[in-house]
ZATORVEX-435111 format. One record per residue: x, y negated, z of N, C-alpha, C in turn. Coordinates in steps of 0.2 Angstrom, whole numbers, plus 5000, padded with zeros to 4 digits. Atoms other than C-alpha are relative to their C-alpha. Layout:
XYZXYZXYZ/...
This chain:
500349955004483748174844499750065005/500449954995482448294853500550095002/499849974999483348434857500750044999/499150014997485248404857499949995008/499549994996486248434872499849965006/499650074995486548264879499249955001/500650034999484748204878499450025004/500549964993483948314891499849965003/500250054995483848174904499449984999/500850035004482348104893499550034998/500449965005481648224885499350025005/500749964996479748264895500050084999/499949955000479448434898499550044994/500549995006477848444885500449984993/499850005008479248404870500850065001/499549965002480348544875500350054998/499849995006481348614862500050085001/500149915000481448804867499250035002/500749974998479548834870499850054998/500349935007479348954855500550075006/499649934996480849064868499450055004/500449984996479849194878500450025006/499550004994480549214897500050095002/500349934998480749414903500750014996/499349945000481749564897499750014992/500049965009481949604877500650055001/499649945001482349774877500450034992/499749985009482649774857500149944999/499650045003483549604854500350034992/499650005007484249554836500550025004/499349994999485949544843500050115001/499949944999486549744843500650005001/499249984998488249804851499950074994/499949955006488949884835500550045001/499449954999490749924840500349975007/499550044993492049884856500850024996/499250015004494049854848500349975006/499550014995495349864863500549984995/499550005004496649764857500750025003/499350014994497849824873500050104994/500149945002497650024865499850014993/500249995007497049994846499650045000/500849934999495550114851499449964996/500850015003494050084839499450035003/500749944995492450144847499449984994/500550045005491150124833499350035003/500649974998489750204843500149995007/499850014991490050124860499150045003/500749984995488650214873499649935003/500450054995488050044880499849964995/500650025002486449954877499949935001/500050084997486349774876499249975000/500650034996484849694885500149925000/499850074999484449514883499549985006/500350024995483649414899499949944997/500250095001482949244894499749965009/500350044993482549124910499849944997/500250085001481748954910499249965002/500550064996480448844919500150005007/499650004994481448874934499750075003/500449934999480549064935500750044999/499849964999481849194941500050055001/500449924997480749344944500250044992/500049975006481349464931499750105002/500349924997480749654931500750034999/499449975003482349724933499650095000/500549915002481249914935500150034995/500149995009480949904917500650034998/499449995006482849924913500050095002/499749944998482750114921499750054997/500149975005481750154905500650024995/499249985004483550174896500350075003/499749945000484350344893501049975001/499350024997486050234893500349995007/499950014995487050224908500449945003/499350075000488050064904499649964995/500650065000487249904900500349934998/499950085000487549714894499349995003/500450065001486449584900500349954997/499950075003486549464889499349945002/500450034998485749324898499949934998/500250105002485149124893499650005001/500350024995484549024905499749934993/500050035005483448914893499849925001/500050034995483448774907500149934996/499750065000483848594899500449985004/499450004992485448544911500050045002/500049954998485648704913500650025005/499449984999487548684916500049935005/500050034993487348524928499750045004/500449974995486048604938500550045004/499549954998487248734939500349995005/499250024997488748654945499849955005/500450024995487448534956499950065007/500149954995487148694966499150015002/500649995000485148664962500050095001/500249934999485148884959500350035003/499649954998486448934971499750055005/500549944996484949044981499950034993/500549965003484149094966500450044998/499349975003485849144957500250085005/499749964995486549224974499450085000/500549985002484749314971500150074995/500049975008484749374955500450044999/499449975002486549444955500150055005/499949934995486249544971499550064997/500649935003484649644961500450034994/499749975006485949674946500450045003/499449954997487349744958499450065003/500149974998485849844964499750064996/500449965008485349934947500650055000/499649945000486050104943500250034995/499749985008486950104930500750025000/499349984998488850164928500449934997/499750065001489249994921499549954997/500450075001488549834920500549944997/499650085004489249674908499549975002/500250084999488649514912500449954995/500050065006488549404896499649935000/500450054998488349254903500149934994/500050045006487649104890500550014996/499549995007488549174874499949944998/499950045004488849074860500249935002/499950094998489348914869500249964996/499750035004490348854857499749944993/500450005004488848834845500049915004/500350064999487948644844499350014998/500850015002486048614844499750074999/500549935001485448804845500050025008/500149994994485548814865500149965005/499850074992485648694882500750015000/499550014995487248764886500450014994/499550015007488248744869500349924998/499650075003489648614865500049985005/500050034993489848564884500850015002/499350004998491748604885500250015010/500049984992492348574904499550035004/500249974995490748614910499850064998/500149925000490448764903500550055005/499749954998492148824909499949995008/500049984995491748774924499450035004/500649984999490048844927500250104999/499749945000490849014920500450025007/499649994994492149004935499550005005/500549994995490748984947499750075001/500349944999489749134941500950065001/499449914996491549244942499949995007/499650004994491849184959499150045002/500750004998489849224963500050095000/500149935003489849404955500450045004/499349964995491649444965499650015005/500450004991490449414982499550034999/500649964999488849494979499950044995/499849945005489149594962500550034998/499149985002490849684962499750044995/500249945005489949814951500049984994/499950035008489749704937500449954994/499650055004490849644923499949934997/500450065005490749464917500450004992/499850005006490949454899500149944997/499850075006491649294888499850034994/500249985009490649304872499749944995/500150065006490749154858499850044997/500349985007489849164843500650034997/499449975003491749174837500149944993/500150055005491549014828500949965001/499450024998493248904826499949955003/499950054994493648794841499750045007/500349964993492848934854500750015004/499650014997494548914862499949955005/500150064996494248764870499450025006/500449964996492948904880500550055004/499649924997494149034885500250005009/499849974991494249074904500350025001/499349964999495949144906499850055001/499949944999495849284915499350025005/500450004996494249274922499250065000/500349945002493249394912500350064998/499749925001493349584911500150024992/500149965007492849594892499949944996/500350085003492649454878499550054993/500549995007491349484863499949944995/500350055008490749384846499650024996/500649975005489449404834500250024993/499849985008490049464815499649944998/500350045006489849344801500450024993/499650005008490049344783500349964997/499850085002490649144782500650015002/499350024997492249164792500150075004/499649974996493449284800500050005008/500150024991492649304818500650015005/499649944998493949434823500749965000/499450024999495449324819500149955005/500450054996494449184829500350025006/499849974993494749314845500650025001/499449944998496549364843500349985007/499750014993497049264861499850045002/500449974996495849384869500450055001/500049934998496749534877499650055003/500749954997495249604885499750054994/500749965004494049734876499549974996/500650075003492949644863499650044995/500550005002491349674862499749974994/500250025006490749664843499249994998/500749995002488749614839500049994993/500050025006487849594825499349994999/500650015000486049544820499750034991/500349975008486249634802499850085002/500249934999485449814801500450044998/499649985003486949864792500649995001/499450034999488749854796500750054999/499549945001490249934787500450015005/499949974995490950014803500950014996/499349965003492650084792500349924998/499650075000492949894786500249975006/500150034994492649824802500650015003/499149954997494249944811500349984994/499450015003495249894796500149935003/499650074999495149704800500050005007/499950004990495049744819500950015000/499249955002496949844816500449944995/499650035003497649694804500049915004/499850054994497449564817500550005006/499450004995499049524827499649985007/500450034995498149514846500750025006/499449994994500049534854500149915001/500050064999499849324851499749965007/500150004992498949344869500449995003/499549994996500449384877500349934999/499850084999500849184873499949955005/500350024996499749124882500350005008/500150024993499949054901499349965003/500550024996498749064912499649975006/500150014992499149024930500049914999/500150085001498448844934500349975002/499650044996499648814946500949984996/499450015004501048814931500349935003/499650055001502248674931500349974995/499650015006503148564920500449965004/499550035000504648474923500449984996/499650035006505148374906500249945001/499550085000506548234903499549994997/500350035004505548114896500549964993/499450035004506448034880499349964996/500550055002505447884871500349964992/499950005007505447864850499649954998/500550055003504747754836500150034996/500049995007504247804819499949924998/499950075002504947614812500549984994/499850015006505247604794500349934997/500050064999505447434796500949945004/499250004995506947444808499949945006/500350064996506147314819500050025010/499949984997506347404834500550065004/499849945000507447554832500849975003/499450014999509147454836499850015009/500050014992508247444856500550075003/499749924997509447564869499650035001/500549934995507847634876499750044994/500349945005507547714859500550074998/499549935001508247884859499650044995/500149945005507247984847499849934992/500250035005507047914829499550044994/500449955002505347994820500349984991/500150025006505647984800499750074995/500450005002504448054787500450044992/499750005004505348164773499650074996/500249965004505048304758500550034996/499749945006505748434746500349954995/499750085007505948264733500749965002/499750034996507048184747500950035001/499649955001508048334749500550004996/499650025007508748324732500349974999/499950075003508748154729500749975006/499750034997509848114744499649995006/500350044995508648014753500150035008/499750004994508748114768500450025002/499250014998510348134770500349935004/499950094999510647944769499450005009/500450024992509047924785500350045005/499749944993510048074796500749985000/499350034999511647984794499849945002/500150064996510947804798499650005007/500149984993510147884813500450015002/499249984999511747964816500549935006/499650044999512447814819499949945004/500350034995511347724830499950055007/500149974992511347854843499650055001/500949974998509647924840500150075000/500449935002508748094839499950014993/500350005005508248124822499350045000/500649964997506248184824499850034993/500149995008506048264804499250024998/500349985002504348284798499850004995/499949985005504448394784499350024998/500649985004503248374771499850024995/499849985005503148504759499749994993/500250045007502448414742500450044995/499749995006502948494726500449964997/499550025002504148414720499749974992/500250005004503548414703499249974999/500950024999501348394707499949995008/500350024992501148304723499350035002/500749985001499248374721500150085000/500049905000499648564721500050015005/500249984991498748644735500050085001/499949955000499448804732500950005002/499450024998501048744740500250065005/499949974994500948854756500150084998/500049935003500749024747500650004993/499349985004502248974733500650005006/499349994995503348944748500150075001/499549924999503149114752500150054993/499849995005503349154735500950004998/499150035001505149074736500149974998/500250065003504648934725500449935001/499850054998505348824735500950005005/499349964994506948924743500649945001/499450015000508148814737500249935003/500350054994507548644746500350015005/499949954993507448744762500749995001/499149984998509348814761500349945000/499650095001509748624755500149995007/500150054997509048564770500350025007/499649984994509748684782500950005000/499349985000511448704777500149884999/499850074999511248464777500150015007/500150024991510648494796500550045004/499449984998512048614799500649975003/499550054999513248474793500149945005/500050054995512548344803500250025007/499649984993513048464819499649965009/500350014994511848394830499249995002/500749985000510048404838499649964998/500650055008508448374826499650045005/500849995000506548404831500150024992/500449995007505948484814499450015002/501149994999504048474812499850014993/500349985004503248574798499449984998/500949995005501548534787499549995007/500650034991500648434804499649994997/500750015001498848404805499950064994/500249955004498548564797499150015000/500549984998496948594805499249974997/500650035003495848464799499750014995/500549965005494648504787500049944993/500250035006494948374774500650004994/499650015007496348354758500549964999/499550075000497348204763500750054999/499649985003498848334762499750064996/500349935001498848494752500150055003/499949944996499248604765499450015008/500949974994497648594775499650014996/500649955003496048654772500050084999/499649925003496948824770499650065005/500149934994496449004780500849985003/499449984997497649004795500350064999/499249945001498449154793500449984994/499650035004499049074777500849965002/499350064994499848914788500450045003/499649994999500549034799500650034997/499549985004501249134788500649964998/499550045002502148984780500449985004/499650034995502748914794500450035004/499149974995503749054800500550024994/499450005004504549064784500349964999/499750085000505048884784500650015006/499750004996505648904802500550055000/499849954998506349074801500949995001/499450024998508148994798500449985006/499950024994507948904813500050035005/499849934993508049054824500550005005/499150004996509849054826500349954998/499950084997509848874828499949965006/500350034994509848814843500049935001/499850095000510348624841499350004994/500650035003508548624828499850045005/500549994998507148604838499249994997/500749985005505548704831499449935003/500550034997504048584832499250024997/500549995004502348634827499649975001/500450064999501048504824499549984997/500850065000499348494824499849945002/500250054998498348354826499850005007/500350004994497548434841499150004999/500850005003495848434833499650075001/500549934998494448564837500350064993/499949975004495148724830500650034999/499749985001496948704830500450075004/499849964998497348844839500050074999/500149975006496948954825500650004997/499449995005498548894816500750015004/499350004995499848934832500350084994/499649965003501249034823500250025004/499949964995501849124838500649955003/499850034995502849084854500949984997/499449995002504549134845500249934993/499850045005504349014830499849915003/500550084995503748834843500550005004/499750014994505048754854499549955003/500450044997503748614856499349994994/500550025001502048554852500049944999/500350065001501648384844499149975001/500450045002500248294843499949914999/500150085004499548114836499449975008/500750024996498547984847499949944998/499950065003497947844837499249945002/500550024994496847724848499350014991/500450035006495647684830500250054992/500149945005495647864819499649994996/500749995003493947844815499949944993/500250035005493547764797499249955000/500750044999491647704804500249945005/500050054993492547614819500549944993/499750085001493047404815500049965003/499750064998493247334828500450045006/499349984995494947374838499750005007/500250004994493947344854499650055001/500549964999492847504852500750064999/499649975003494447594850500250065010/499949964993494747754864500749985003/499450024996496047734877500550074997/499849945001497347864876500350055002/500149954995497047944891499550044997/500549955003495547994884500050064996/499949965006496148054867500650075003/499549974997497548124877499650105002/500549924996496348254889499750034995/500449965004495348304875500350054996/499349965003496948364865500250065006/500049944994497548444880499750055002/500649944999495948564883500150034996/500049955005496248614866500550055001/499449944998497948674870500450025004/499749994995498148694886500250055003/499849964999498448864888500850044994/499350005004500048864874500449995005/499650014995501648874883500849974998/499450035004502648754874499949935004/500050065000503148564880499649944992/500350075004501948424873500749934995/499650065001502948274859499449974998/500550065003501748134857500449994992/499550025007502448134838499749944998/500350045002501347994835499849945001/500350014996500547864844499749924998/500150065002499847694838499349975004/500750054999498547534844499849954996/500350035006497447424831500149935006/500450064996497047224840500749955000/499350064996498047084848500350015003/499849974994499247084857499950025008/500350004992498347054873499750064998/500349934998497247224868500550045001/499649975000498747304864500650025006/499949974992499447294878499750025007/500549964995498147334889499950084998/500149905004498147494879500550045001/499349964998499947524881499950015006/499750004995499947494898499750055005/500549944999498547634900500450044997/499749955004499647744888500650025007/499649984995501147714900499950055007/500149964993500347774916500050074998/500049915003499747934906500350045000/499449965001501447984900500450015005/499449974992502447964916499350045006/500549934994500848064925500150064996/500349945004500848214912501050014999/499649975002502548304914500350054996/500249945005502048424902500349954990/499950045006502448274888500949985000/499050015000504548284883500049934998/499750055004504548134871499349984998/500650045005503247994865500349954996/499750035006503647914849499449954997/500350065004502847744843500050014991/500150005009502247734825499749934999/499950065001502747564823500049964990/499949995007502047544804499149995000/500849975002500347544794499850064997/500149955001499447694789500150014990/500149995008499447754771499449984998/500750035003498147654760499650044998/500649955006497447794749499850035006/500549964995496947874767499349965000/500250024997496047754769499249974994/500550035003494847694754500049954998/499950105003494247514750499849985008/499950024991494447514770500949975000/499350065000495947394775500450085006/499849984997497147534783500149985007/499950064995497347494803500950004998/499450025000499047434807500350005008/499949964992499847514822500749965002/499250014998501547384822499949955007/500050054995501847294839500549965000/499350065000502947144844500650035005/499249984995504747174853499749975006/500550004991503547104869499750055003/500749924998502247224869500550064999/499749934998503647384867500449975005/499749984992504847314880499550005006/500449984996503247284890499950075002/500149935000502747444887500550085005/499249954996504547544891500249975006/500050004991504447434909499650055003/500749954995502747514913500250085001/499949944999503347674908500850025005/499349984997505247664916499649985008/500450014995504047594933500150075002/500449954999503347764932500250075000/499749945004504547884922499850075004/500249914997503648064926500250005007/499950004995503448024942500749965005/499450024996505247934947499949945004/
């Protein structure tokens, strides 16, 4: 498609997609700086003094009139700059404009202002309305380059992180590598809640003429932006996790092997009641295992009510809860609990997605809050890992670990097992999302579609993964088929392997085990 992203390579110059852009300085840009909201000081500024200036570049023309800015009575300044370059973000990171760059950023350190931003390629996060939007790593790394450039030849100016503020603009965030972050106001979504990682100063735009200034500071003030302070930034972190190796196996076709130490099962508020998990945490019990719980809260009554998340806090559902805390008390030994997973995804297969985050998290520390002065339950919090989840983190205090799914064959268009991602791939891409949380990874999930000649090749690419990535405590097998009604008048795939292909598998990995 003519002017997406990834089709630059092809595209001739005579069908290229930003022509109508004009190159130079716009002194009166739509975008306007409306307000700046320190989240470290709760200072609203609704009349910040600084002017924001857009720079457009593009046919490889660097020559800007910087003179012109010294028509401003302000003495503090964004560039908001977009380079309108096809490949703009290889080129980059090639070093084709490391003269022009070093250039350009020694004329802005030479301007006289009392401060200067540098708002390099906003909106990244966007798809199909810029070159350098929905590019992920190389965004962040093209970001990293221009900090390190600006430290050597422009100490005077600050670089600025500024997303549309759409959800998934995490998967942008430059640690600490920016002085200030910004976003644009919308009316569709909660941009503001989009920013709460941001400890930095956040510059607020807006391209409407109008902007309630007094509502604004009220939702700037009702945003928790102390959920920053979870965050780990330093890249040289480490992990050092036991590794321990599970099967979700309702079948029992596996779960008797010694090398299964965690046993994943699948329970609800209905369950509770009925007995039912009692009876699965007493026959895990009894095998040795972990028990992995992931609680699924369905109404009891209307499996379809998707006002579930909002009666929990209601207290709807209290008596479940106390049930199930005062079973796990009796059992007297350690549990994984995992709450309402795959939150994030945007569709209806449970009723506890689709929701506003602030709802989910709310719910989820009320479910957990028991488990505070539990230390034998371990909290799990379980997205899919999907663009976005980082929206539904319920803070550092209520997450001993982090789950995610990795299922070679997710996709409902894919049919044949052989087109299926490995699960290093699905692996890295999860990862980005939430690499900056500061919790240990459980593969809570983890399944391959084919024969077993694929599936094993797929394992044995799984295996290398988990013993390199110390960051992952436990990977659990989901030795079973999927649920049908997920699936349509599509055949569900089927995730079970043979007792060859898992001990295969727990060689390759015990070969490896994180590093031993």
């Amino acid at each position: 498609m003519i002017g997406a992203y990834f089709s630059y390579p092809k595209i001739k110059k005579r069908f290229f997609p930003y022509s109508h852009i004009e190159e130079g300085i716009d002194m009166d840009p739509e975008e306007k700086l409306v307000a700046i909201y320190d989240p470290a000081t709760r200072i609203f500024n609704n009349s910040p003094d600084i002017t924001n200036i857009e720079l457009s570049l593009k046919d490889g023309n660097w020559n800007i009139d910087f003179p012109k800015l010294s028509q401003l009575k302000n003495r503090k300044l964004v560039l908001s700059i977009k380079h309108w370059e096809l490949g703009i973000l290889d080129q980059t990171l090639r070093g084709e404009f490391d003269k022009e760059l070093k250039v350009f950023f020694e004329k802005i350190n030479d301007l006289k202002f009392d401060e200067i931003y540098i708002r390099w390629l906003p909106n990244m996060e966007l798809s199909n309305t810029n070159p350098w939007g929905n590019r992920g790593d190389d965004y962040n790394r093209v970001f990293e380059k221009i900090h390190q450039l600006l430290n050597s030849v422009a100490p005077k100016a600050q670089l600025l992180w500024s997303p549309a503020g759409q959800t998934g603009l995490m998967e942008y965030f430059p640690g600490n590598l920016n002085q200030a972050a910004g976003f644009n106001l919308s009316d569709e979504e909660s941009r503001i809640f989009n920013m709460r990682f941001s400890s930095k100063p956040l510059f607020i735009f807006s391209e409407e003429a109008s902007v309630d200034l007094k509502a604004l500071e009220t939702e700037c003030r009702s945003v928790d932006f102390t959920v920053s302070q979870d965050l780990f930034i330093d890249k040289t972190r480490t992990w050092n996790e036991e590794l321990l190796l599970g099967a979700y196996d309702p079948d029992l076709e596996h779960v008797q092997k010694p090398y299964i130490e965690i046993e994943h099962i699948f329970s609800d508020f209905e369950e509770i009641e009925n007995g039912n998990l009692e009876k699965k945490l007493t026959d895990i019990k009894s095998r040795n295992a972990i028990p992995f719980v992931s609680m699924e809260p369905f109404d009891p009554v209307n499996r379809e009510n998707r006002k579930v998340l909002t009666e929990i806090l209601d207290g709807k559902f209290d008596q479940y809860i106390e049930q199930l805390y005062k079973m796990l008390d009796e059992m007297g030994s350690t549990v994984f609990l995992r709450f309402a997973h795959e939150m994030e995804i945007p569709i209806t297969r449970y009723p506890w997605q689709s929701h506003p985050p602030e709802l989910y998290n709310k719910s989820f520390r009320y479910f957990m809050k028991p488990a505070l002065s539990r230390d034998y339950i371990k909290k799990v919090w379980g997205p899919a890992g999907d663009k976005g989840s980082m929206n539904y983190w319920p803070g550092a205090n209520y997450v001993d670990y982090i789950s995610m799914a990795i299922y070679g064959l997710p996709d409902k268009d894919i049919t044949d097992p052989k087109a299926q991602e490995s699960f290093g791939k699905i692996y890295n891409r999860k990862d980005r999302r939430l690499r900056y949380l500061p919790r240990p990874y459980i593969i809570a999930e983890f399944g391959v579609k084919g024969d077993s000649e694929f599936q094993n090749q797929w394992l044995k690419e799984a295996a290398e993964k988990i013993s390199s990535e110390n960051r992952i405590h436990a990977a659990i097998y989901f030795n079973s088929q999927d649920t049908p009604k997920a699936w349509g008048d599509i055949e569900p795939p089927k995730w079970k392997i043979s007792e060859d292909s898992f001990d295969n598998f727990v060689s390759e990995l015990g070969k490896k085990k994180h590093g031993s």
